[in-house]
LOKOLRO-373762 format. One record per residue (C-alpha): x, y, z; residue in one letter. Coordinates in steps of 0.1 Angstrom, whole numbers, plus 5000, padded with zeros to 4 digits. Example, Ala and Ser with C-alpha at 12.3 -4.5 7.8 and 13.67 -1.06 7.14 Angstrom:
<nodes>
512349555078A 513749895071S 
</nodes>
This chain:
<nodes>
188167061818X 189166691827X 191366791857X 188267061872X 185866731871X 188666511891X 189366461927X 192666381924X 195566251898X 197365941899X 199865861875X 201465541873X 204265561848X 207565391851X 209465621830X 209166001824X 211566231809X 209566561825X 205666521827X 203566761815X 200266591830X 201766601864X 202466981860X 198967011843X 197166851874X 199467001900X 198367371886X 194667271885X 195267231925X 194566811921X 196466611949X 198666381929X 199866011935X 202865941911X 205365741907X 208765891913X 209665981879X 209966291858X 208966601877X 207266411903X 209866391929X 209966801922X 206266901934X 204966591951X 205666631987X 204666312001X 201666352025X 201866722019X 200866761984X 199966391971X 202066051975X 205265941960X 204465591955X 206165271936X 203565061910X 202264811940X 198464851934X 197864831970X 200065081979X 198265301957X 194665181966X 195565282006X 196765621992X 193465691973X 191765612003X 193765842024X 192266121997X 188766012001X 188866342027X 187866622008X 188966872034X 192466662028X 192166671992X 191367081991X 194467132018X 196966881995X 195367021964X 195967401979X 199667321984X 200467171951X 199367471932X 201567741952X 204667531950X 204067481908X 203267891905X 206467951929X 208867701905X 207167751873X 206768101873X 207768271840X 209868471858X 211568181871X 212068011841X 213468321827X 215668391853X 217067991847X 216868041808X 219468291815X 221568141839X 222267891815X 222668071788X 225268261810X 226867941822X 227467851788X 229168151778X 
</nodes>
C-alpha cells in the first residue's frame, strides 16, 4: 500500500467536505499535516498527532522537518490511529446512525 511506504501525509486542500484520504492515512498510523478542512480539525491534534497548518509552503516545510524524527513520527503516527479506531468505530457510527435516526423521529 501507498500509505505503508510513506512517512507521513500532508494534505494541502483548501476545501473538503469530509476527507477520506485523511481518514485513510490517519488509520494506517501516518502523522498528518493538513489544512484545517473537512475532518482534519477532527483527528489532527496539532503537535500530538500531525499539524493543522494554513497553505504557506514554509509553514509546512518547518512542519515536515519537525517529522524528520522517526521516533516523533511512530509516537504522532501511534496516536492518530487510536483516536480514528475510538471515533470511527463501527460501533460508534452505529450508535450515531441511530441517534439520528431517533432525533428525527
Amino acid at each position: 500500500s501507498y500509505y505503508q511506504a510513506a512517512d507521513i501525509f500532508v494534505y494541502t486542500s483548501l476545501y473538503e467536505n469530509f476527507g477520506q484520504t485523511l481518514l485513510e492515512a490517519a488509520a494506517a498510523g501516518l502523522p498528518i499535516i493538513s489544512t484545517p478542512v473537512g475532518i482534519a480539525p477532527e483527528i489532527v491534534i496539532d503537535g500530538e498527532t500531525g499539524f493543522l497548518v494554513n497553505d504557506d509552503s514554509k509553514m509546512i516545510s518547518e512542519r515536515i522537518r519537525q517529522l524528520n524524527n522517526v521516533s516523533t513520527r511512530r509516537e504522532f503516527g501511534t496516536r492518530i490511529r487510536e483516536i480514528v479506531k475510538k471515533k470511527f468505530a463501527w460501533s460508534n457510527i452505529i450508535d450515531q446512525y441511530l441517534q439520528m435516526y431517533q432525533d428525527l423521529l
